[in-house]
PLY file of the C-alpha trace (Angstrom):
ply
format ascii 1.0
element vertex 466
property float x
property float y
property float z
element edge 465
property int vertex1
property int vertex2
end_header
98.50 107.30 150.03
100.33 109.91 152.47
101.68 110.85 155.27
99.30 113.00 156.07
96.63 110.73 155.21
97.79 108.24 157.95
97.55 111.51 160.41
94.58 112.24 159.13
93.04 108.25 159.13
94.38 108.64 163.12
93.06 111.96 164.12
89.34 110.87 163.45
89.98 107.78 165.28
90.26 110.10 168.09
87.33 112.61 167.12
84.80 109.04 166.33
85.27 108.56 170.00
86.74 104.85 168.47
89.99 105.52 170.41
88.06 106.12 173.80
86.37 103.05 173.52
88.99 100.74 173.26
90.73 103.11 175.67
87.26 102.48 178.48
87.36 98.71 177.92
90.87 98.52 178.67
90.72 100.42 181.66
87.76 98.28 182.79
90.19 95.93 183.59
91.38 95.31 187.56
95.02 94.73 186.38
96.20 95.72 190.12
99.49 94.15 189.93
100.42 94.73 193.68
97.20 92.35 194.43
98.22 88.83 194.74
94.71 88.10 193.68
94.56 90.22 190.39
96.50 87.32 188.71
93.78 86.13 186.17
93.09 89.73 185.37
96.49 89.90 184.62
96.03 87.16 182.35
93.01 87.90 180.79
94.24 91.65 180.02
96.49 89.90 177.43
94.14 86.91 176.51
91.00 88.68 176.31
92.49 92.33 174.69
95.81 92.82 173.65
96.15 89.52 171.96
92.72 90.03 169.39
94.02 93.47 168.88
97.48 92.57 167.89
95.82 89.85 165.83
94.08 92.26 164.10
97.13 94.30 163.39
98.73 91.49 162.03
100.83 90.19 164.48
101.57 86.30 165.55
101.29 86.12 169.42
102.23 84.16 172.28
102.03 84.30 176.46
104.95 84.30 177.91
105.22 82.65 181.54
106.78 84.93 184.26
110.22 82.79 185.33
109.21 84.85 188.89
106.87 82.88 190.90
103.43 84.99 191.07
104.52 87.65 188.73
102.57 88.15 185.79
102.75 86.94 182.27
104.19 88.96 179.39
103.44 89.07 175.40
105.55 88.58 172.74
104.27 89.25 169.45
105.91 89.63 166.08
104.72 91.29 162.47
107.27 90.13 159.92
107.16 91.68 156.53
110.62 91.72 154.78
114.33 90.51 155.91
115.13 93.59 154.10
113.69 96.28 156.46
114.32 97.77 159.78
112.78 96.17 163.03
110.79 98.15 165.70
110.07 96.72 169.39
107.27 98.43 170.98
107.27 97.93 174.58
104.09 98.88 176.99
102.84 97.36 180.25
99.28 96.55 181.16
99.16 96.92 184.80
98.98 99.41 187.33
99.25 100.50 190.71
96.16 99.67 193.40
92.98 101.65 192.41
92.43 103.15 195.69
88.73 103.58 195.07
87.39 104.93 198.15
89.84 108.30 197.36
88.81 109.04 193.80
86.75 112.51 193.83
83.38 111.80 193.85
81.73 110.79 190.52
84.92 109.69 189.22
86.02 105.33 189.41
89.31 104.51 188.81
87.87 101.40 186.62
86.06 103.91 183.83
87.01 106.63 181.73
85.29 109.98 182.54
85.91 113.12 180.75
85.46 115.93 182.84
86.82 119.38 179.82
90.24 118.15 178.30
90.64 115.51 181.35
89.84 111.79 181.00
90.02 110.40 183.90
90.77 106.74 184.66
93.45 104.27 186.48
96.06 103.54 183.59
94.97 106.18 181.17
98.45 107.95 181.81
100.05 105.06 183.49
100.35 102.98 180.80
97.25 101.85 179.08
96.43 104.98 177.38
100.26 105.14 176.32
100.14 101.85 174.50
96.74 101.88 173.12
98.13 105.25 171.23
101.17 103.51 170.00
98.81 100.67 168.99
96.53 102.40 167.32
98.99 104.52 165.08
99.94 100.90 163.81
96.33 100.68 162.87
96.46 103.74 161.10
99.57 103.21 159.00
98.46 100.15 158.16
95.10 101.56 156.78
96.71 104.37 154.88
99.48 101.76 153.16
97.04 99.03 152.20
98.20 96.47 154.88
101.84 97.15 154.70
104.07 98.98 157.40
107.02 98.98 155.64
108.58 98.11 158.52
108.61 94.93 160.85
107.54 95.35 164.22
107.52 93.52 167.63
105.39 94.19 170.60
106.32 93.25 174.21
103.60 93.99 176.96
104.49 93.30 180.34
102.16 92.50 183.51
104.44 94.00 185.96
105.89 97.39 185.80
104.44 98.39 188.88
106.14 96.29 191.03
109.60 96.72 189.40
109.03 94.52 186.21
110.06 90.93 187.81
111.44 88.71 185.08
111.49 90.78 182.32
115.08 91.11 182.50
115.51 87.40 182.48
112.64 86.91 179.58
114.48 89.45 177.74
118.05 86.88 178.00
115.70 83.81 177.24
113.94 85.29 174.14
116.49 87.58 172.53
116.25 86.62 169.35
112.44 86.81 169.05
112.94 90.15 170.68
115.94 91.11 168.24
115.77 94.42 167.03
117.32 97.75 165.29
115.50 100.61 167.72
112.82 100.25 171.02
109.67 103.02 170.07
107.89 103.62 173.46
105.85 105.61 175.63
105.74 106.21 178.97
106.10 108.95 181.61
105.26 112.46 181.41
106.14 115.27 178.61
108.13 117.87 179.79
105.01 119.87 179.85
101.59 119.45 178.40
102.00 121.20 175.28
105.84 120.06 174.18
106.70 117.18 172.58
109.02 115.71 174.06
111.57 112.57 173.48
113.65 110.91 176.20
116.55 108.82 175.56
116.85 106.74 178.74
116.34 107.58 182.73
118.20 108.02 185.68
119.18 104.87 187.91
117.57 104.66 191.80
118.94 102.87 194.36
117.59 103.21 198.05
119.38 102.89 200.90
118.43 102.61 205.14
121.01 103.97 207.50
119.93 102.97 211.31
121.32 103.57 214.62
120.10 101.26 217.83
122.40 102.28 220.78
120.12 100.74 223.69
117.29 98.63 225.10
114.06 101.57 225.27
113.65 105.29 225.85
115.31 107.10 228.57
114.18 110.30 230.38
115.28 113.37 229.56
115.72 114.97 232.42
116.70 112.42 234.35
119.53 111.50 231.59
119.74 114.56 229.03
123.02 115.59 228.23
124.27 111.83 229.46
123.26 109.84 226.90
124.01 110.05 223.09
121.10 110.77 221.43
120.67 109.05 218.17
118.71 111.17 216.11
120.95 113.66 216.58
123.69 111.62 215.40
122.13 110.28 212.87
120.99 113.99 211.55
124.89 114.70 211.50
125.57 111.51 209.71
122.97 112.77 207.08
124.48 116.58 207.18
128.35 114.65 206.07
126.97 113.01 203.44
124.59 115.83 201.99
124.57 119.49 202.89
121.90 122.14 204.08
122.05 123.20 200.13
121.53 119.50 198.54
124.83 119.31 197.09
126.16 115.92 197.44
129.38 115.68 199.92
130.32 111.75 199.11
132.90 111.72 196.19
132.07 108.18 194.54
128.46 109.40 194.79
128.71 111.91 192.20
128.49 111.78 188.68
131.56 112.69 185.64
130.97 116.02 184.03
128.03 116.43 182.10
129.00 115.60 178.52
129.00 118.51 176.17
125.66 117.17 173.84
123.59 116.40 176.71
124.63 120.02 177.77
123.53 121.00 174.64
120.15 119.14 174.31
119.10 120.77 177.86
120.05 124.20 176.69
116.33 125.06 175.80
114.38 123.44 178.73
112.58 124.68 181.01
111.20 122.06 184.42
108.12 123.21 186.06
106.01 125.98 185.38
102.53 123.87 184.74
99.49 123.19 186.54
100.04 121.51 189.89
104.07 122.00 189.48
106.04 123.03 192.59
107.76 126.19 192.64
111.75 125.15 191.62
114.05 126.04 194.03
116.72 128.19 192.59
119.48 127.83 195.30
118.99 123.97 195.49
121.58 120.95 194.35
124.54 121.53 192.48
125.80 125.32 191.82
126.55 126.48 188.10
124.04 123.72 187.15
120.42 125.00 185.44
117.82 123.27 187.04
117.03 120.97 183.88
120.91 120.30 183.88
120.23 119.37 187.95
117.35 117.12 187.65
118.25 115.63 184.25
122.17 115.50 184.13
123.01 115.22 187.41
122.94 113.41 190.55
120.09 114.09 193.19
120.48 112.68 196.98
117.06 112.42 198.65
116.19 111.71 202.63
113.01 109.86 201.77
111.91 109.09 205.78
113.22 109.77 208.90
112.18 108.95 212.51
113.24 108.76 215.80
110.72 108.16 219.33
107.22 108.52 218.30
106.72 111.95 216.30
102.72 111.63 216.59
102.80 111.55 220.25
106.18 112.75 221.71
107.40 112.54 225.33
110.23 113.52 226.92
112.86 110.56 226.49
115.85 109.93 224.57
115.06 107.82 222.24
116.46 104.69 222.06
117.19 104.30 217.96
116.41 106.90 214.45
116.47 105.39 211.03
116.42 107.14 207.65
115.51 105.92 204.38
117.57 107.38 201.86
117.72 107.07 198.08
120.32 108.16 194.89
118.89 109.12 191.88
121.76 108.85 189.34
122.84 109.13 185.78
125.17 107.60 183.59
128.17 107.04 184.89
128.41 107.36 188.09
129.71 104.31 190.30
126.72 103.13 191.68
127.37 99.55 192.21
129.99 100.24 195.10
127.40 102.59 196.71
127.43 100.64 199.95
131.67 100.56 199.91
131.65 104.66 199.26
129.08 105.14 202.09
130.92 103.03 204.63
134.28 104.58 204.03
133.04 107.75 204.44
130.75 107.23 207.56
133.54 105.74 209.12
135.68 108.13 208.20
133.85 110.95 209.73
133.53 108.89 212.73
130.04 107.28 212.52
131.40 103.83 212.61
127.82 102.91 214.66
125.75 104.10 211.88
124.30 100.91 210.36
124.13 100.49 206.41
121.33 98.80 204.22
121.35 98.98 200.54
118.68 97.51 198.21
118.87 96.61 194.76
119.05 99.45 192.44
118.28 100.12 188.90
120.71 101.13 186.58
120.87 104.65 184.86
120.92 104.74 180.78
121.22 107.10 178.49
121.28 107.37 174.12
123.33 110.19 173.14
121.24 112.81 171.95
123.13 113.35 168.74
122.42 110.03 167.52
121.07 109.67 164.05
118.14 107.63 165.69
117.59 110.78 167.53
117.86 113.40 165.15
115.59 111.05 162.82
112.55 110.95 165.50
112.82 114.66 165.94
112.86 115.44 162.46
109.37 113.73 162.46
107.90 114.84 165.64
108.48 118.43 164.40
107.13 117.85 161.42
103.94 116.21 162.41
103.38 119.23 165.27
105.15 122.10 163.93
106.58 123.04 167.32
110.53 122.45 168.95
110.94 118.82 170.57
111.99 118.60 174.21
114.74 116.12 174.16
116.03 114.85 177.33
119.21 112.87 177.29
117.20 110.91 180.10
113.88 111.02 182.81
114.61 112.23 185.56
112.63 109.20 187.37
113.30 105.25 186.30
111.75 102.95 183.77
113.19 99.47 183.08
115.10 101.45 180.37
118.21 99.30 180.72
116.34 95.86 179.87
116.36 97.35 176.48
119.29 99.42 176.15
122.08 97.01 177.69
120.57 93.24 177.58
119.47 94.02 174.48
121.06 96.61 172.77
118.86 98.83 171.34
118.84 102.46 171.11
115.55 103.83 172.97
113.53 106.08 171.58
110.59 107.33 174.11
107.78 109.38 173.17
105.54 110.11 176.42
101.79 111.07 175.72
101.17 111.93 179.30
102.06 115.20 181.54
103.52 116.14 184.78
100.55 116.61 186.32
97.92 113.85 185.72
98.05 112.03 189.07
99.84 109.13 188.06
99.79 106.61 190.59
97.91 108.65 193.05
93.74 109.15 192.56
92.28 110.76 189.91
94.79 110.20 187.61
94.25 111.02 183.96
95.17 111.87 180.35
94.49 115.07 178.32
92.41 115.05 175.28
94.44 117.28 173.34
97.69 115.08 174.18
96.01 112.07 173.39
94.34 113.56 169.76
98.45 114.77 169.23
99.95 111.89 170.24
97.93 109.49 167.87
99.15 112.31 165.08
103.04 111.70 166.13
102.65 108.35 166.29
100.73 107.82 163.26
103.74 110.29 161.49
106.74 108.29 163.24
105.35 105.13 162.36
104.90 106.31 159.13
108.18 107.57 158.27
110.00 104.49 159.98
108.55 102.60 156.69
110.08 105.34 154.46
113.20 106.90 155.83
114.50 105.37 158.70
118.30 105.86 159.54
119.48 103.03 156.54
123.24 103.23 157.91
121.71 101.71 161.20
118.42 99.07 160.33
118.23 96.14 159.02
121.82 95.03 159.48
122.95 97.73 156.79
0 1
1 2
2 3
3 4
4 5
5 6
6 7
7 8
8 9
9 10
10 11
11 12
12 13
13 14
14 15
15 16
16 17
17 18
18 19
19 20
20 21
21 22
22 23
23 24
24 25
25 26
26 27
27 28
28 29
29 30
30 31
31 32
32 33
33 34
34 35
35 36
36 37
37 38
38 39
39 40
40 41
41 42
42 43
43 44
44 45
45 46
46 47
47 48
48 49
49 50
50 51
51 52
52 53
53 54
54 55
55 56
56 57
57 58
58 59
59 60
60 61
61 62
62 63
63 64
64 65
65 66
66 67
67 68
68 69
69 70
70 71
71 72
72 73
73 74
74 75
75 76
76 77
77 78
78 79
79 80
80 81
81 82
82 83
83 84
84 85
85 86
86 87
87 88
88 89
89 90
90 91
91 92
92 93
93 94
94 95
95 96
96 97
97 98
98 99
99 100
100 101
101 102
102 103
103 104
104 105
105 106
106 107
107 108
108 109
109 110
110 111
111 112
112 113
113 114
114 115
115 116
116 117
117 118
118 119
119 120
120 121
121 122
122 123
123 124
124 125
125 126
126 127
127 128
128 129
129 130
130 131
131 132
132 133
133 134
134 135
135 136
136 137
137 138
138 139
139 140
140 141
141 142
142 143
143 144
144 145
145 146
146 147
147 148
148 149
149 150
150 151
151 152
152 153
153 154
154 155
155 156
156 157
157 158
158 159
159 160
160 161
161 162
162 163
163 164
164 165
165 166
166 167
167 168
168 169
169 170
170 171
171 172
172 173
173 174
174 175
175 176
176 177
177 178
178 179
179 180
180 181
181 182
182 183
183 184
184 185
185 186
186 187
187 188
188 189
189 190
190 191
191 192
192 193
193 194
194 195
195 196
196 197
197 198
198 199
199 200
200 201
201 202
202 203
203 204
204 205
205 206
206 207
207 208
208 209
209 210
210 211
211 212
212 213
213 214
214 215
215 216
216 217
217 218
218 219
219 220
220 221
221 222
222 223
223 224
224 225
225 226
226 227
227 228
228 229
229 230
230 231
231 232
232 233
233 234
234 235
235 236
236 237
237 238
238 239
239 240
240 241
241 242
242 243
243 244
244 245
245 246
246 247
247 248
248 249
249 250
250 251
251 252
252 253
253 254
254 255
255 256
256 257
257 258
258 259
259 260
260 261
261 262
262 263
263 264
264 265
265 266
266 267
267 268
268 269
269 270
270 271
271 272
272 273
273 274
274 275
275 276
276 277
277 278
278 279
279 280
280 281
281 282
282 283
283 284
284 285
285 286
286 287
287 288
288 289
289 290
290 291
291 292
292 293
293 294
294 295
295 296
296 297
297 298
298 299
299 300
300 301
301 302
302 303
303 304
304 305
305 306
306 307
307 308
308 309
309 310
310 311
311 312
312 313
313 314
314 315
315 316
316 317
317 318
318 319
319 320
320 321
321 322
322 323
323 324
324 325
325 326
326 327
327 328
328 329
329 330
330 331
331 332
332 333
333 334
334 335
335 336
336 337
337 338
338 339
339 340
340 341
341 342
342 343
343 344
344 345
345 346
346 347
347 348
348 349
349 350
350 351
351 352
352 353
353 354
354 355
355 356
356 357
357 358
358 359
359 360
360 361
361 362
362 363
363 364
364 365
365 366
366 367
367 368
368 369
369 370
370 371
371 372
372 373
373 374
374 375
375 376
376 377
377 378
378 379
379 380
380 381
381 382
382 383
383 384
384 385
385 386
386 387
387 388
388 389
389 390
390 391
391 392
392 393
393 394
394 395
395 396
396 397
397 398
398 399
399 400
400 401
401 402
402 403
403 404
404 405
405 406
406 407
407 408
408 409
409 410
410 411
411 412
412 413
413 414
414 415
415 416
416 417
417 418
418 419
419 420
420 421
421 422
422 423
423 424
424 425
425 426
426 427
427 428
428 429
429 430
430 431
431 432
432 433
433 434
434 435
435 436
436 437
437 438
438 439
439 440
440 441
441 442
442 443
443 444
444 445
445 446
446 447
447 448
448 449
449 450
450 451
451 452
452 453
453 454
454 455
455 456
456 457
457 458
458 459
459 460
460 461
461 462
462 463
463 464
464 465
């Protein structure tokens, strides 16, 4: 048997519409995480699907008990064939964000998979459900073409709570580390670059959101009557903003800002190109950091965003000083960068510009990571993603957005491999989200081909304790 048989065995698992059914029933499922009363759907996504089909592909299984009070459960599951060869984890997650039925176009349920031309449309088919069940069903296909053999071990962890920040799996990941032991993470999730590139991201940008707040009295004061007496705090707060960020996006704050972008990240972005598909915003040329390119901007560098801002009531304004403005404010970030004493580079610089009144929140942030695209995990996956498709990877050092990347790459320390079968455009946590066909037939085909080849040539300096 072949590679391309295994391609082959998964491309008509696609055209047999097999793939959409498993795809329809998994969706079917109300695994609305940010519902406190979705719990046993949580539950039974694992119980009553992922755990047959894992059985199926071989796998022991267990349910895993959130340590986070009313967070949902995760699955461990392990396919063992040989001390001798190299160890995958595949992570997914089985949840998603609130259907929001009512806003679906009409004809369309967030709770079954339409096709409307190369759309299918469903809650979870980009967002992660149709992500996984690709990666799963690859396995299938392997396995099928190799007469029940991998040639590889493999591990699968499915988590219950992505959407509202993956509580616990940091802590399951400490507790179990050994079960979860492993040479490389294979995943999917997040867009492509576009549509029709392949693409492979190495890690993702840290986020950490921030409130800064000014209250200077008791209620609103007339502007007539006191205009030109009283500081206004919106307008203070607007310079605040305008010290720590100017008119061009360029970030003003030095501890804010990341170390030069390292020369092979440089040299992985050299060929891409961000936006330019259906639905994309135009990209602002003269935005963020000069002499950057905009995949170097949103991709290498630092991005400071003014999320919300408000002062008096903008709906229905009168003519009073208001009393108090707030902003909420947020860092995207990549490796590197001192994130962790955001709050102590903030305050120094506030007060040092002479907003001492300026009041600072900052939430708990996620950290950036990032694989060096030059390592020989790298270079292996691209190797087979071009020669499964024929066309140029997009390799990005990391997303520009934030996955629970560093679960992986620091508590357990793995490099992280991510293969996205969705696209910029499908509507992911918003209505009508939804996969494409041709993504989905391709990315059972690079799947199928990267599964395959992790059983015949996978880096040997770097698996299996070699």
């Amino acid at each position: 048997m072949t590679r391309n048989q295994a391609i082959e065995h998964a491309t008509h698992h696609f055209e047999s519409g097999a793939f959409l059914t498993d795809l329809n029933r998994r969706v079917g499922f109300r695994t609305e995480s940010q519902d406190a009363g979705r719990a046993a759907t949580l539950l039974a996504y694992l119980t009553d699907e992922i755990v047959p089909e894992a059985g199926r592909l071989g796998f022991e299984t267990r349910i895993v008990d959130n340590p986070v009070a009313g967070a949902g459960p995760l699955l461990i599951a392990t396919r063992h064939e040989s001390d001798d060869l190299p160890t995958v984890l595949i992570y997914g997650h089985g949840d998603v964000v609130r259907g929001y039925d009512n806003q679906w176009r009409e004809a369309l349920s967030p709770w079954e998979v339409k096709i409307e031309g190369e759309r299918w449309y469903g809650r979870g088919t980009a967002d992660n459900k149709g992500q996984h069940s690709i990666n799963l069903a690859a396995l299938a296909s392997v396995l099928a073409t190799r007469g029940g053999t991998l040639g590889f071990n493999a591990k699968l962890l499915i988590e219950m709570g992505e959407e509202t920040g993956s509580p616990g799996l940091d802590a399951i990941c400490h507790t179990y580390r050994d079960a979860l032991a492993a040479d490389v993470l294979i995943a999917s999730d997040g867009p492509r670059l576009a549509a029709r590139r392949p693409t492979v991201f190495l890690g993702s940008r840290g986020s950490v959101n921030f409130q800064l707040a000014l209250n200077l009295r008791d209620g609103a004061h007339h502007s007539g009557n006191w205009g030109g007496l009283l500081r206004n705090p919106a307008t203070v707060l607007a310079n605040a903003l305008a010290s720590l960020v100017d008119a061009r996006g360029v970030i003003a704050v030095a501890g804010l800002r990341p170390p030069p972008i390292p020369e092979a990240v440089r040299r992985a972005l050299a060929d891409i190109t961000v936006g330019g598909g259906p639905g994309d915003p135009a990209v602002d040329d003269n935005w963020g950091e000069p002499g950057l390119t905009p995949a170097e901007r949103v991709f290498g560098w630092n991005s400071f965003e003014v999320l919300a801002f408000k002062a008096g009531n903008p709906e229905n304004p009168v003519n009073a000083i208001p009393a108090s403005a707030f902003a909420h404010c947020q860092l995207r970030f990549v490796v590197g960068t001192d994130w962790q004493h955001l709050a102590q580079h903030l305050r120094t610089h506030l007060d040092a510009h002479g907003f001492t009144m300026v009041e600072l929140t900052v939430e708990r942030g996620a950290p950036a990571t990032r694989l060096d695209p030059e390592d020989p995990w790298v270079t292996w996956a691209i190797a087979s993603l071009e020669q499964t498709t024929g066309r140029k990877t997009a390799v990005l050092p990391n997303l520009g957005g934030t996955l629970p990347n560093e679960v992986f790459a620091d508590t357990l320390g793995l490099p992280t491999i991510w293969v996205p079968h969705s696209y910029p455009a499908c509507s992911q946590h918003a209505p009508n989200e939804h996969l494409l066909g041709p993504v989905v037939r391709e990315g059972l085909q690079i799947m199928a081909g990267l599964f395959w080849d992790l059983g015949e040539n996978a880096p040997k300096a770097l698996a299996a304790g070699a």
